[in-house]
FINU-809727 format. One record per residue: z, x, y of N, C-alpha, C, O in turn; residue number from 0; residue in one letter. Coordinates in nm, 3 decimals. Example, Ala and Ser with C-alpha at 12.3 -4.5 7.8 and 13.67 -1.06 7.14 Angstrom:
# residues 2
ATOM     n.zz     n.xx     n.yy    ca.zz    ca.xx    ca.yy     c.zz     c.xx     c.yy     o.zz     o.xx     o.yy    k  r
ATOM    0.780    1.319   -0.569    0.780    1.230   -0.450    0.780    1.320   -0.330    0.846    1.424   -0.332    0  A
ATOM    0.708    1.285   -0.225    0.714    1.367   -0.106    0.787    1.290    0.003    0.804    1.341    0.114    1  S
***
This chain:
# residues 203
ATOM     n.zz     n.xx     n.yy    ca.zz    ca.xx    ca.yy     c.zz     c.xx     c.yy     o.zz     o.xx     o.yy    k  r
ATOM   -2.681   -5.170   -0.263   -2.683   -5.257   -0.145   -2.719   -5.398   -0.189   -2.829   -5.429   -0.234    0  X
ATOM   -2.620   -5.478   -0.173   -2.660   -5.630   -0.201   -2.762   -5.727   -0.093   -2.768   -5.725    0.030    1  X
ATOM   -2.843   -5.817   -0.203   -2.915   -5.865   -0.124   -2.900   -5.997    0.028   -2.985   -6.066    0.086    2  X
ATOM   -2.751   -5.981    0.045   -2.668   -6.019    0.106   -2.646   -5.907    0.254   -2.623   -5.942    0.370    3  X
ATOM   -2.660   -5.800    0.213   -2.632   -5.696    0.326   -2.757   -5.680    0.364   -2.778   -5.713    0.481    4  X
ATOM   -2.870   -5.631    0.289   -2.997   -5.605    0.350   -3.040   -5.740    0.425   -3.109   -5.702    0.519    5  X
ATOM   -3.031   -5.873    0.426   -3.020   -6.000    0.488   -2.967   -5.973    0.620   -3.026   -5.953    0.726    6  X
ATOM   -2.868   -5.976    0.596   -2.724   -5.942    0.723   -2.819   -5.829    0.811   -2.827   -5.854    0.931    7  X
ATOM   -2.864   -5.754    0.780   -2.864   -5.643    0.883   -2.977   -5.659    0.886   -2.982   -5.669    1.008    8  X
ATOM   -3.115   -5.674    0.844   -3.266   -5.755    0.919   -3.174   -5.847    1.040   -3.152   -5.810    1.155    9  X
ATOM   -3.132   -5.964    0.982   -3.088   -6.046    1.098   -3.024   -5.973    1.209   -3.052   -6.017    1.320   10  X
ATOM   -2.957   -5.887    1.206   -2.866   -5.860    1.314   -2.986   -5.696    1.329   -2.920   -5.599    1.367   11  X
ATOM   -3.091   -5.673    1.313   -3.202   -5.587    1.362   -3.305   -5.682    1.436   -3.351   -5.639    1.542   12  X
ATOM   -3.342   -5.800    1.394   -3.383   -5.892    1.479   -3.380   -5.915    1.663   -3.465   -5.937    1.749   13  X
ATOM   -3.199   -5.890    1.660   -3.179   -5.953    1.794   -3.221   -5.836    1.860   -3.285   -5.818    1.964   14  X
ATOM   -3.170   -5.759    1.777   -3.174   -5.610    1.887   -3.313   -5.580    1.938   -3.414   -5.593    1.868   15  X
ATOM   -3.312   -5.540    2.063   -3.463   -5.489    2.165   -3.454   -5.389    2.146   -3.359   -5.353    2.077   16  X
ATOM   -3.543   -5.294    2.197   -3.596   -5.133    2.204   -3.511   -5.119    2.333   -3.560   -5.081    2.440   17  X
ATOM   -3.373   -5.154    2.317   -3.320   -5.059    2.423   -3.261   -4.928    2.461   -3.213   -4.843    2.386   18  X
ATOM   -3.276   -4.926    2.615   -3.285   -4.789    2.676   -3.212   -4.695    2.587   -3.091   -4.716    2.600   19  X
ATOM   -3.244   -4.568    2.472   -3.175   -4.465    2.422   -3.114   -4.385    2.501   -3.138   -4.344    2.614   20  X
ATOM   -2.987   -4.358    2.387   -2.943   -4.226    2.501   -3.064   -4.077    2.454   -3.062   -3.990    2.541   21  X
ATOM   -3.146   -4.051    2.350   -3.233   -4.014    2.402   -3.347   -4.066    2.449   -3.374   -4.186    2.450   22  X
ATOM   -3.458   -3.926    2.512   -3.523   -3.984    2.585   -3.713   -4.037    2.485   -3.832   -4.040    2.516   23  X
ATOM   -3.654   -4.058    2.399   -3.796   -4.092    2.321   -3.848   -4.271    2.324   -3.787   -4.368    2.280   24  X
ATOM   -3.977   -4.265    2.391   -4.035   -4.369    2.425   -4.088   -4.425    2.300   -4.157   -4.366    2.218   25  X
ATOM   -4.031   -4.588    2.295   -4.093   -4.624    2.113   -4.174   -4.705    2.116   -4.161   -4.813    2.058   26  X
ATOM   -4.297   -4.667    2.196   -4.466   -4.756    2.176   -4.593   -4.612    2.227   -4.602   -4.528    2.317   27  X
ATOM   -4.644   -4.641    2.148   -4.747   -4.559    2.169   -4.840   -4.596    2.238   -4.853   -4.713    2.276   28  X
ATOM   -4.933   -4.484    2.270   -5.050   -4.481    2.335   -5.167   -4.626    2.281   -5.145   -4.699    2.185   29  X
ATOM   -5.258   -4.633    2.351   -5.359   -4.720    2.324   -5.426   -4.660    2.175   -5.445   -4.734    2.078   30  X
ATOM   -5.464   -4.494    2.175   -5.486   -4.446    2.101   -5.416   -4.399    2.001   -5.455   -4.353    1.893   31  X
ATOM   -5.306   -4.414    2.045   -5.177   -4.411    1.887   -5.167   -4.549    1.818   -5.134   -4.564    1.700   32  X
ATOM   -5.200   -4.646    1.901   -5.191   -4.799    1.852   -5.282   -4.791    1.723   -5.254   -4.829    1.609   33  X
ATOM   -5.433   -4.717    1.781   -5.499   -4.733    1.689   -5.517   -4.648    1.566   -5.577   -4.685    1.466   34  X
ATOM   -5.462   -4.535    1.583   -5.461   -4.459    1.515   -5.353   -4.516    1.384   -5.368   -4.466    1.273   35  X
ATOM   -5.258   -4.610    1.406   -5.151   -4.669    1.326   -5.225   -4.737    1.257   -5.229   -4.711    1.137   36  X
ATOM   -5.286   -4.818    1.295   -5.399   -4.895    1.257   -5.466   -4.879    1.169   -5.490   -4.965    1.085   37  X
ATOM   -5.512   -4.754    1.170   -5.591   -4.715    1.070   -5.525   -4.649    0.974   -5.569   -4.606    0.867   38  X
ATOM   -5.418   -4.643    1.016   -5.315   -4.553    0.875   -5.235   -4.646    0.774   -5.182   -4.615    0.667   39  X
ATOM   -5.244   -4.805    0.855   -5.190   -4.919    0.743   -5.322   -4.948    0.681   -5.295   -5.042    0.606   40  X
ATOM   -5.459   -4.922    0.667   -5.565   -4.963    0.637   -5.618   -4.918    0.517   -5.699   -4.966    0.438   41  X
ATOM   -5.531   -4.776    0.521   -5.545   -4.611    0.438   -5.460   -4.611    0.336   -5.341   -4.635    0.358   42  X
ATOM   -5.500   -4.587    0.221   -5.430   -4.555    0.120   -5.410   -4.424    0.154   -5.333   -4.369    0.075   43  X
ATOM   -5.445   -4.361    0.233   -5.435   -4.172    0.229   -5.292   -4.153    0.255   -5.212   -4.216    0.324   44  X
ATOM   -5.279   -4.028    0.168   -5.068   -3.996    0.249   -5.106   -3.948    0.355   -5.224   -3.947    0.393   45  X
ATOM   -5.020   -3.907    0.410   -5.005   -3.919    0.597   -5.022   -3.763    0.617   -4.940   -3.684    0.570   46  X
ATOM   -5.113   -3.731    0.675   -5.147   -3.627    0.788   -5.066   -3.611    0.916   -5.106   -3.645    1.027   47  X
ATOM   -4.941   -3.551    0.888   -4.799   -3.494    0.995   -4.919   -3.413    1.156   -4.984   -3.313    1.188   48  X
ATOM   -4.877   -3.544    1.202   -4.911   -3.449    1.351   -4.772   -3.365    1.415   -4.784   -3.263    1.481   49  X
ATOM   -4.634   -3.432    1.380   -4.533   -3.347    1.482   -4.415   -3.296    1.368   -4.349   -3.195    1.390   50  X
ATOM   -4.397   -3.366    1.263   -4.264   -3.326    1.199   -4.351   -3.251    1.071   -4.471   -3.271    1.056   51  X
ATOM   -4.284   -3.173    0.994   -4.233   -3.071    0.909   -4.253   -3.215    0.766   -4.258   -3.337    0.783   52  X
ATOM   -4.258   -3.158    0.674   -4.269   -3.209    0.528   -4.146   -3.246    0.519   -4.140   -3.369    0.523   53  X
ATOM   -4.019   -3.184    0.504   -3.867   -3.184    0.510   -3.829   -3.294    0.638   -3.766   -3.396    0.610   54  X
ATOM   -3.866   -3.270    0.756   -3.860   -3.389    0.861   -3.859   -3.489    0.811   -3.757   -3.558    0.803   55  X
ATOM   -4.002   -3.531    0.753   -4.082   -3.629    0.722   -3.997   -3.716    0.640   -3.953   -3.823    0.682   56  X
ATOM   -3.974   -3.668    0.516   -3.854   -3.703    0.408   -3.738   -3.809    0.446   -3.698   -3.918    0.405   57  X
ATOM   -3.698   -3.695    0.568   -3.592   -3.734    0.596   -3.579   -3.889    0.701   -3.485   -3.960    0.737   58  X
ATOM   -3.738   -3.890    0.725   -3.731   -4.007    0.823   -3.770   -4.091    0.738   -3.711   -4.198    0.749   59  X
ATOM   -3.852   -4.086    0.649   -3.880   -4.167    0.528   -3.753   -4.236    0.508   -3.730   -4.344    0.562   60  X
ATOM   -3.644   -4.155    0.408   -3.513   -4.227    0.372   -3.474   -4.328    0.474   -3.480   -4.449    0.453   61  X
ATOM   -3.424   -4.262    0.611   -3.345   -4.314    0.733   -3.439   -4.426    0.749   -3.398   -4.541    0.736   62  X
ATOM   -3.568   -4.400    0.779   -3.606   -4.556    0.793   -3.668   -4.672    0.718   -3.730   -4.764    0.772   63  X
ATOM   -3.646   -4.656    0.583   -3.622   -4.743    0.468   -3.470   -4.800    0.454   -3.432   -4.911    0.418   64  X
ATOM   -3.407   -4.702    0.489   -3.250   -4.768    0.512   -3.233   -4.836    0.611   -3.121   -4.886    0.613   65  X
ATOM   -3.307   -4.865    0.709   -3.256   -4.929    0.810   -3.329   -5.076    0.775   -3.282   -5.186    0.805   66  X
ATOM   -3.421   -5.058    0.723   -3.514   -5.184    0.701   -3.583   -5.158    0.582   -3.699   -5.120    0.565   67  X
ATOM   -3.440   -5.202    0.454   -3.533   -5.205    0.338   -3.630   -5.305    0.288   -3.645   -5.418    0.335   68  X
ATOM   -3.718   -5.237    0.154   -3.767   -5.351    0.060   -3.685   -5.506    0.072   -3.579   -5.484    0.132   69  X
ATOM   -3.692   -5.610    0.047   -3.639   -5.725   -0.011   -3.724   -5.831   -0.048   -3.846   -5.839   -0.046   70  X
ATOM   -3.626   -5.919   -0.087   -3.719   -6.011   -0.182   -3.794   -6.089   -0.068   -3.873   -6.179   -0.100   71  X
ATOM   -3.773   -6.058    0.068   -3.880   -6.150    0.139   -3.997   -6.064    0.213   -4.073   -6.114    0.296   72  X
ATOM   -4.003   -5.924    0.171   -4.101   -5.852    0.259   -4.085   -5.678    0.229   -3.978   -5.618    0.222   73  X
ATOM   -4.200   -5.629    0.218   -4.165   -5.485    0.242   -4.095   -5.439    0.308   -4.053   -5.497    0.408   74  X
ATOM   -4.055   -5.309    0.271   -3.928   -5.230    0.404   -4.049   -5.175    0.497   -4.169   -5.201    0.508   75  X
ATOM   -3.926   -5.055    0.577   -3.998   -4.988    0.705   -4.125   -4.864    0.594   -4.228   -4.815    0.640   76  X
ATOM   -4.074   -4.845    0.453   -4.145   -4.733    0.433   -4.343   -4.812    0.413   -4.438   -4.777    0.483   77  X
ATOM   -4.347   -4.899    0.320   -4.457   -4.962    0.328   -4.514   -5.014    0.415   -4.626   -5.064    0.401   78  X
ATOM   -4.446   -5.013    0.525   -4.507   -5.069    0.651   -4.579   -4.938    0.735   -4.655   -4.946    0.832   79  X
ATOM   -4.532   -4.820    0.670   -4.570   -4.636    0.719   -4.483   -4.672    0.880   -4.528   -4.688    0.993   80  X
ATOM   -4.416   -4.673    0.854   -4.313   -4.666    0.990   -4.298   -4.544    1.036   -4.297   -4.501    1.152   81  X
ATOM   -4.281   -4.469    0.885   -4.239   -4.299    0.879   -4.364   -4.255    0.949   -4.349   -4.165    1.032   82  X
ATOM   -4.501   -4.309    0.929   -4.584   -4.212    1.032   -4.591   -4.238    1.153   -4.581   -4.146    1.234   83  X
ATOM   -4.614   -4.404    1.204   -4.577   -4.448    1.347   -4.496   -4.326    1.438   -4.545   -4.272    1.537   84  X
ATOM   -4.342   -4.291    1.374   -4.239   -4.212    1.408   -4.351   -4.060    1.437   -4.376   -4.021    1.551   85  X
ATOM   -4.388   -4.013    1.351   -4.481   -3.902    1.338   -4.583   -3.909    1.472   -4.599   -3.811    1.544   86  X
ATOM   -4.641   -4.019    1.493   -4.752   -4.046    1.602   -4.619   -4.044    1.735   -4.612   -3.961    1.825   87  X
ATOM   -4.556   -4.123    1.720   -4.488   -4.124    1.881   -4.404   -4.008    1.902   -4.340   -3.996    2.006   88  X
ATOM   -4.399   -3.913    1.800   -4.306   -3.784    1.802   -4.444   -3.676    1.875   -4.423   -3.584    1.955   89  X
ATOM   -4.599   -3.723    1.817   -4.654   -3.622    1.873   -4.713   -3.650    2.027   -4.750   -3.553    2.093   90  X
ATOM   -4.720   -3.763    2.076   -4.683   -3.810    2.222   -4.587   -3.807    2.323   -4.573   -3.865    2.431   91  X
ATOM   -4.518   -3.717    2.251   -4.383   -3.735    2.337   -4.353   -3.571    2.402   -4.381   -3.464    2.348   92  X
ATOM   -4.306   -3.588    2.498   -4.311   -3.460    2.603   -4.189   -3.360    2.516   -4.099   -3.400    2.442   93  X
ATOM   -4.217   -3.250    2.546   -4.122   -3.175    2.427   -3.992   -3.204    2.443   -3.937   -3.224    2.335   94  X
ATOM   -3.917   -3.215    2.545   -3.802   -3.232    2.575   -3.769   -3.324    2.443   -3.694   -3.298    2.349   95  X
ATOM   -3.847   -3.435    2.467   -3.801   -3.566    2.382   -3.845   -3.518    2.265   -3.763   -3.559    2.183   96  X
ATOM   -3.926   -3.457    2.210   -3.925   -3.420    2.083   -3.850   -3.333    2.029   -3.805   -3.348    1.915   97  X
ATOM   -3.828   -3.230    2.104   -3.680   -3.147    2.045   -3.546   -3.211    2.043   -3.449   -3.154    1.994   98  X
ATOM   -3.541   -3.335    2.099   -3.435   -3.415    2.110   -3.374   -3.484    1.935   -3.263   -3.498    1.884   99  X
ATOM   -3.507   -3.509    1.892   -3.552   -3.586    1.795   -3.519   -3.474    1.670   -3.445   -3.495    1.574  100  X
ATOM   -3.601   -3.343    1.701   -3.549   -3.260    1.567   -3.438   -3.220    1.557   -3.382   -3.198    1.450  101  X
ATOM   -3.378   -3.203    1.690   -3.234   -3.139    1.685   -3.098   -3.254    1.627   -2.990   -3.241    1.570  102  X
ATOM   -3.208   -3.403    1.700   -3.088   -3.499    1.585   -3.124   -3.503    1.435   -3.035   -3.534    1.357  103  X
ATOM   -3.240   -3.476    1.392   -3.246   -3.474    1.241   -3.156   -3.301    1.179   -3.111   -3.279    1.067  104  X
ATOM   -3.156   -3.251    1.244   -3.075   -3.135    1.214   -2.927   -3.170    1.167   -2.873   -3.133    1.063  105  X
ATOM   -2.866   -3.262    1.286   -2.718   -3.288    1.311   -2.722   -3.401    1.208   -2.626   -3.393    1.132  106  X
ATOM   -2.795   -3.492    1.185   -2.781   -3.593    1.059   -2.781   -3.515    0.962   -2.727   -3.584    0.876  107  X
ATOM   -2.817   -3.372    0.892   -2.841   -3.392    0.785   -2.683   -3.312    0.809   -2.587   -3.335    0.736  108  X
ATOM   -2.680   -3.234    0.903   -2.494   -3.085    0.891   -2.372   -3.254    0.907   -2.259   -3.252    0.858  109  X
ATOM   -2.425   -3.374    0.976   -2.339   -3.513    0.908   -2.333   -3.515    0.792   -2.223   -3.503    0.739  110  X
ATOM   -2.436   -3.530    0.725   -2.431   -3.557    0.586   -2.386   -3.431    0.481   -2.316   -3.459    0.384  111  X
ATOM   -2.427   -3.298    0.504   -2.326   -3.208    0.424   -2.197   -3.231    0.454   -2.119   -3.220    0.359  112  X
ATOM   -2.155   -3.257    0.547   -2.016   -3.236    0.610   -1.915   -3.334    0.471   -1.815   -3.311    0.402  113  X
ATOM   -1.986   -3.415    0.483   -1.892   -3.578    0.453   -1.930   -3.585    0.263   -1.848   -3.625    0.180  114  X
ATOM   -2.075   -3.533    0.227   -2.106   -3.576    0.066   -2.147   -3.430    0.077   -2.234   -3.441   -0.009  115  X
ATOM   -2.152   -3.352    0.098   -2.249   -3.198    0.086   -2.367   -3.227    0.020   -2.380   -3.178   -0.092  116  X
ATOM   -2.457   -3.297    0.066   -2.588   -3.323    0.072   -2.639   -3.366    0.191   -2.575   -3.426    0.277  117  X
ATOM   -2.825   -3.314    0.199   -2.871   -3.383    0.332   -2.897   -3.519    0.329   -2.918   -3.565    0.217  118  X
ATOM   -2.900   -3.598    0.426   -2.958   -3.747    0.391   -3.044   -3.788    0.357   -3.051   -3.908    0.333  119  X
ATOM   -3.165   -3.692    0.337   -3.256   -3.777    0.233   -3.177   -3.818    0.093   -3.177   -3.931    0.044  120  X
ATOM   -3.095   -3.678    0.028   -3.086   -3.691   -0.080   -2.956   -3.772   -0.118   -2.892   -3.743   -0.219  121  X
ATOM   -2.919   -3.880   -0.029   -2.817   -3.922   -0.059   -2.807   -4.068   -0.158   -2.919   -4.120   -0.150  122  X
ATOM   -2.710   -4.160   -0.254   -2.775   -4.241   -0.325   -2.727   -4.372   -0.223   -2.683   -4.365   -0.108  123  X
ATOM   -2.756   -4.510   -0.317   -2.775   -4.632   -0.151   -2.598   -4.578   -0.133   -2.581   -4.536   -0.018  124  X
ATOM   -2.496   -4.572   -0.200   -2.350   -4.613   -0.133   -2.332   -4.515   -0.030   -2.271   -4.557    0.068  125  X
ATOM   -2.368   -4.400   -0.027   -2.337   -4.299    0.041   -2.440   -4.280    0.167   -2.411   -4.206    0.261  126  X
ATOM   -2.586   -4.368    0.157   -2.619   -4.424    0.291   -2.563   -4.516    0.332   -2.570   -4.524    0.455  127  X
ATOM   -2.500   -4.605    0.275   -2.498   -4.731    0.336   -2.315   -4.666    0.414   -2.269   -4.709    0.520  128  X
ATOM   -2.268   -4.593    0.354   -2.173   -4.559    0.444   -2.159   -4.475    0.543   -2.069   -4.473    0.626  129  X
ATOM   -2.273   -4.387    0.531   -2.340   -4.296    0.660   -2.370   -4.371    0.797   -2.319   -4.354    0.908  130  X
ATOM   -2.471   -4.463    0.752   -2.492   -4.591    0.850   -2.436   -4.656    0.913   -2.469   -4.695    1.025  131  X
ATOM   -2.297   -4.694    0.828   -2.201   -4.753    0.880   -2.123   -4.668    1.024   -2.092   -4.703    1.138  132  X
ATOM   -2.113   -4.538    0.945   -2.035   -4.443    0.990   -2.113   -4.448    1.161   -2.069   -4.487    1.269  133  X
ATOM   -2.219   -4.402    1.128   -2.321   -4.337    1.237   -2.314   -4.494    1.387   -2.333   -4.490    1.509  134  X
ATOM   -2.294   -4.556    1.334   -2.345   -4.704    1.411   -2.233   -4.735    1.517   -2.265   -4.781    1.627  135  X
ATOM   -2.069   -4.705    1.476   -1.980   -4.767    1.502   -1.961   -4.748    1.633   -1.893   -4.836    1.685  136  X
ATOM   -2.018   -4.613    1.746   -1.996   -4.613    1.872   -2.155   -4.646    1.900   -2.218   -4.566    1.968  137  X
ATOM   -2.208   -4.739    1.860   -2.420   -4.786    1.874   -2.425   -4.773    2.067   -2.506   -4.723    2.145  138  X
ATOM   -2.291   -4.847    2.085   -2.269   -4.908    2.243   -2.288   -4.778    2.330   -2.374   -4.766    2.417  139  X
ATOM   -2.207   -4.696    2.298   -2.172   -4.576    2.385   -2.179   -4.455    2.291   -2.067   -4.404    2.279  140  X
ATOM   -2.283   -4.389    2.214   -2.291   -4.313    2.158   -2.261   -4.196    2.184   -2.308   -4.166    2.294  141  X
ATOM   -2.177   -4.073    2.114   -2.106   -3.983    2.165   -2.198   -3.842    2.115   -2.266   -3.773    2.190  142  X
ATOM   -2.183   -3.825    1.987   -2.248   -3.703    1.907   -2.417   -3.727    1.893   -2.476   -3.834    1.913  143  X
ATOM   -2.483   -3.590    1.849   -2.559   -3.591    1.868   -2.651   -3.686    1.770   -2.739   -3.766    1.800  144  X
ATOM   -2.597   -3.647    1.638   -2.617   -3.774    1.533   -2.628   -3.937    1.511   -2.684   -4.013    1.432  145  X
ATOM   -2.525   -3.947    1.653   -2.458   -4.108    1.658   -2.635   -4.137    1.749   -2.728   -4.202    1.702  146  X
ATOM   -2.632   -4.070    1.871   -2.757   -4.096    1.975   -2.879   -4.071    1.910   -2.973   -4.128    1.966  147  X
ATOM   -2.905   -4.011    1.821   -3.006   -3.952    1.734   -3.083   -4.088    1.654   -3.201   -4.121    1.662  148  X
ATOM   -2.979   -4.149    1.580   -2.947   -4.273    1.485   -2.985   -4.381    1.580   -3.082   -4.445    1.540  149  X
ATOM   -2.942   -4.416    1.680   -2.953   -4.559    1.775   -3.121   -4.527    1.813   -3.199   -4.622    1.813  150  X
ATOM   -3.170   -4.385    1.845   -3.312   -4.407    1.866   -3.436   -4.397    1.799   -3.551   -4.416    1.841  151  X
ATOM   -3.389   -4.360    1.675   -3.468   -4.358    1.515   -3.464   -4.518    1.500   -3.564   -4.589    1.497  152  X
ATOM   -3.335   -4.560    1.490   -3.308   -4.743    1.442   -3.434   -4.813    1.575   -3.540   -4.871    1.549  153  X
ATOM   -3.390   -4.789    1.682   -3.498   -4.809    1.808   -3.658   -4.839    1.777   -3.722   -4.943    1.797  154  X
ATOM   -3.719   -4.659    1.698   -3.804   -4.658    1.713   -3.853   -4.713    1.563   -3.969   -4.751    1.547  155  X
ATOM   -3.770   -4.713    1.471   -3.828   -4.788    1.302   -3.832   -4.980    1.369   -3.931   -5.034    1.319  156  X
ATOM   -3.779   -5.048    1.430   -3.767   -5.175    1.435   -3.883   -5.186    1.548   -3.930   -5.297    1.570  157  X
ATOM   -3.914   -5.110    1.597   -4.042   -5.136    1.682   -4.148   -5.110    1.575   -4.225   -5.191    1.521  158  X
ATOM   -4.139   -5.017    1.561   -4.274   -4.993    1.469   -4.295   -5.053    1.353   -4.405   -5.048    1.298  159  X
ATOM   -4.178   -5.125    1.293   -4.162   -5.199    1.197   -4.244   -5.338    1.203   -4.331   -5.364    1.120  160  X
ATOM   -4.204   -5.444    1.330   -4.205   -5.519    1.415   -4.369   -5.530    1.475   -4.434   -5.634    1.479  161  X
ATOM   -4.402   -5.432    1.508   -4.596   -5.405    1.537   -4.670   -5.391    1.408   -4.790   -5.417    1.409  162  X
ATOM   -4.595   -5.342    1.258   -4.722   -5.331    1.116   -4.773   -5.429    1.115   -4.734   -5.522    1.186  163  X
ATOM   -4.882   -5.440    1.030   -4.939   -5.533    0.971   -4.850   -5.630    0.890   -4.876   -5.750    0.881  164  X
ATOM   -4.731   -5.565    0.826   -4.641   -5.597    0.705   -4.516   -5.654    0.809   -4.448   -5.746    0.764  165  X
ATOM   -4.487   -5.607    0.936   -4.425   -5.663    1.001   -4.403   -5.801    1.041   -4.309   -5.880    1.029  166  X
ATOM   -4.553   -5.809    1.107   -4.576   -5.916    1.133   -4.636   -6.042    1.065   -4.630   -6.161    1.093  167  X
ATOM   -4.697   -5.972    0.968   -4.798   -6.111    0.906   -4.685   -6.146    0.747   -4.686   -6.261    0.703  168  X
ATOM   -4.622   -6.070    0.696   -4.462   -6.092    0.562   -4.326   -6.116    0.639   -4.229   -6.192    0.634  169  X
ATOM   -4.358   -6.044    0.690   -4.186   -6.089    0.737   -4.203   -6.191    0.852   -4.177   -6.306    0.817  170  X
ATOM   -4.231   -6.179    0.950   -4.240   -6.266    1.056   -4.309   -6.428    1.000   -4.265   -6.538    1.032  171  X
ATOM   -4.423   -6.398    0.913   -4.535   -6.473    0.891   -4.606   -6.534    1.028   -4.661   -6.643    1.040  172  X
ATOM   -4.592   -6.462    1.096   -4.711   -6.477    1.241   -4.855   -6.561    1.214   -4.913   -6.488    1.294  173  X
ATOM   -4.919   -6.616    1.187   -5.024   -6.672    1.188   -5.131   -6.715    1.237   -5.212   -6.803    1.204  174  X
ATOM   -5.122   -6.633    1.333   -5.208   -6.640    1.441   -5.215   -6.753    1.542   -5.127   -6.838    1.527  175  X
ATOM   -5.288   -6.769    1.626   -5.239   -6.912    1.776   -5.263   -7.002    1.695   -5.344   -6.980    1.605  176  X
ATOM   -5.198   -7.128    1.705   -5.225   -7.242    1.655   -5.196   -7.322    1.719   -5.107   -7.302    1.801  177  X
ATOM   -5.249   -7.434    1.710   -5.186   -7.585    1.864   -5.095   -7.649    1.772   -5.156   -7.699    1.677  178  X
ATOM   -4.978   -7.665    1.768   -4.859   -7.657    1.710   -4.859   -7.852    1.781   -4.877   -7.885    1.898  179  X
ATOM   -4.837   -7.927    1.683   -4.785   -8.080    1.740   -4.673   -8.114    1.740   -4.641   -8.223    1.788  180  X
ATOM   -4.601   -8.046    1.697   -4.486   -8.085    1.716   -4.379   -7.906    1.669   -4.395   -7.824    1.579  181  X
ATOM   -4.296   -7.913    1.762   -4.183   -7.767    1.744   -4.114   -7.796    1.632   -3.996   -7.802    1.668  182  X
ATOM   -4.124   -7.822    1.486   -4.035   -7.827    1.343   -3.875   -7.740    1.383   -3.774   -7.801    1.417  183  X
ATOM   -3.883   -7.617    1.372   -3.787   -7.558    1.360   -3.773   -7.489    1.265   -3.876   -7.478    1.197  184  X
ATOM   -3.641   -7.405    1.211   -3.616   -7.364    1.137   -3.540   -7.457    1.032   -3.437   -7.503    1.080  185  X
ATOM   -3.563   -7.490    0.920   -3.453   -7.556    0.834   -3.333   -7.486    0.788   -3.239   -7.530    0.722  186  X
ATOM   -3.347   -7.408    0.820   -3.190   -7.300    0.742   -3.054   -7.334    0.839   -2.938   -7.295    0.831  187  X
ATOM   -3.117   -7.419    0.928   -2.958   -7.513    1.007   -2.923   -7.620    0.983   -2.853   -7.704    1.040  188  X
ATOM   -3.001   -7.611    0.855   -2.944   -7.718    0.761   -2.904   -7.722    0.615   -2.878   -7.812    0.536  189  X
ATOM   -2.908   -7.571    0.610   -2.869   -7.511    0.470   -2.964   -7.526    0.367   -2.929   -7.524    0.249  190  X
ATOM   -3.083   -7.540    0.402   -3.260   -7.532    0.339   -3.312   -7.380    0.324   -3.293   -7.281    0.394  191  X
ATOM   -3.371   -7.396    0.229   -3.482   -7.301    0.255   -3.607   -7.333    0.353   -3.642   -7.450    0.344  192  X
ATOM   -3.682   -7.257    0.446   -3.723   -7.264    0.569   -3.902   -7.278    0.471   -3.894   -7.230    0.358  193  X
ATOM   -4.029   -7.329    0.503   -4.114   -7.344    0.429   -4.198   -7.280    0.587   -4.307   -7.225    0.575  194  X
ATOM   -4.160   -7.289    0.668   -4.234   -7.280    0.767   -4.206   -7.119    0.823   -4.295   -7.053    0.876  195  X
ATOM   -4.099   -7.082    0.807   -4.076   -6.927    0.832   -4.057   -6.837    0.724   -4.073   -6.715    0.730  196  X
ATOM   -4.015   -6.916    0.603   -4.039   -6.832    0.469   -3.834   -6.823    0.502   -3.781   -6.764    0.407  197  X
ATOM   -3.771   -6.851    0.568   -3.635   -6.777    0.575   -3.541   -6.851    0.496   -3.532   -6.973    0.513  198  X
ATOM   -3.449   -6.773    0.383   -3.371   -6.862    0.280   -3.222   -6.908    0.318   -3.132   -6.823    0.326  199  X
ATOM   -3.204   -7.015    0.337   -3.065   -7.079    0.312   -2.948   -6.955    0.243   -2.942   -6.898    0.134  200  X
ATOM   -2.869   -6.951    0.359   -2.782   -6.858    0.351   -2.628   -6.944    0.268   -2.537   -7.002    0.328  201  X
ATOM   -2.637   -6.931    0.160   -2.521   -6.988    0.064   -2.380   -6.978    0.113   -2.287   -7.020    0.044  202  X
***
């Protein structure tokens, strides 16, 4: 994956809101899941699975590092523990919506035998990055269970991505309130590198 595509698709994960899934999984947690996240970006400890399976886990790991990888301007979704966020709002969620959730990690992975005969964790970047592709193309009006599965995993990794610590304070560079004198802008509409948002001049 070029550092050209992982660019491209942060930006175009940007615009997108937490909108309404075609399933029914809600992507913000409790007051007490807030904090419980909290304390799990704080933690070197590996993650204590409240709702998914070891094999689950994996598999949301991959999917949501692919959606929001590493790059040269910020950690991905995995260092940000997105994968447990997913874990916390999977164990808040009324079963309906959680069987919703395993039964699409089921259908992603019988996607992914189907097409490479492997599950999607174990797939290498070309053969995600064409899964992704694959999976995205009806995002609007999602049909299979995989396609709806995918739009509310992507949903719930860019929220939870978006609330880390790594979210907000590397990628965003948020800085807390400041009395701002004047609105600068972005320089990258001027074919600059941005000093004030960290964002690079797109060649």
């Amino acid at each position: 994956m070029t550092a050209e595509t992982k660019l491209g698709r942060r930006a175009a994960l940007k615009t997108l809101g937490a909108s309404a899934g075609a399933f029914a999984l809600v992507p913000w947690l409790s007051d007490e899941g807030v904090l419980a996240f909290v304390r799990m970006q704080q933690s070197p400890a590996p993650p204590a699975l409240k709702a998914m399976s070891a094999a689950q886990f994996r598999t949301i790991e991959a999917l949501t590092e692919a959606i929001i990888p590493t790059d040269e301007r910020s950690p991905g979704a995995k260092a940000a523990r997105v994968p447990e966020y997913i874990d916390l709002l999977l164990s808040e969620q009324e079963d309906v919506a959680r069987q919703q959730i395993f039964d699409g990690l089921k259908a992603l992975d019988t996607f992914c035998e189907a097409r490479f005969q492997k599950p999607f964790a174990a797939l290498d970047e070309a053969q995600t990055e064409a899964a992704l592709t694959e999976l995205s193309r009806n995002e609007k009006k999602p049909e299979t269970t995989e396609e709806k599965f995918f739009r509310a995993a992507k949903n719930a990794t860019i929220h939870g991505y978006y609330t880390s610590e790594i979210g907000i304070h590397k990628e965003l560079h948020y800085q807390g309130r400041k009395v701002l004198q004047e609105y600068v802008g972005c320089h990258t509409v001027d074919g600059k590198d941005c000093p004030h948002c960290g964002q690079k001049a797109v060649v």
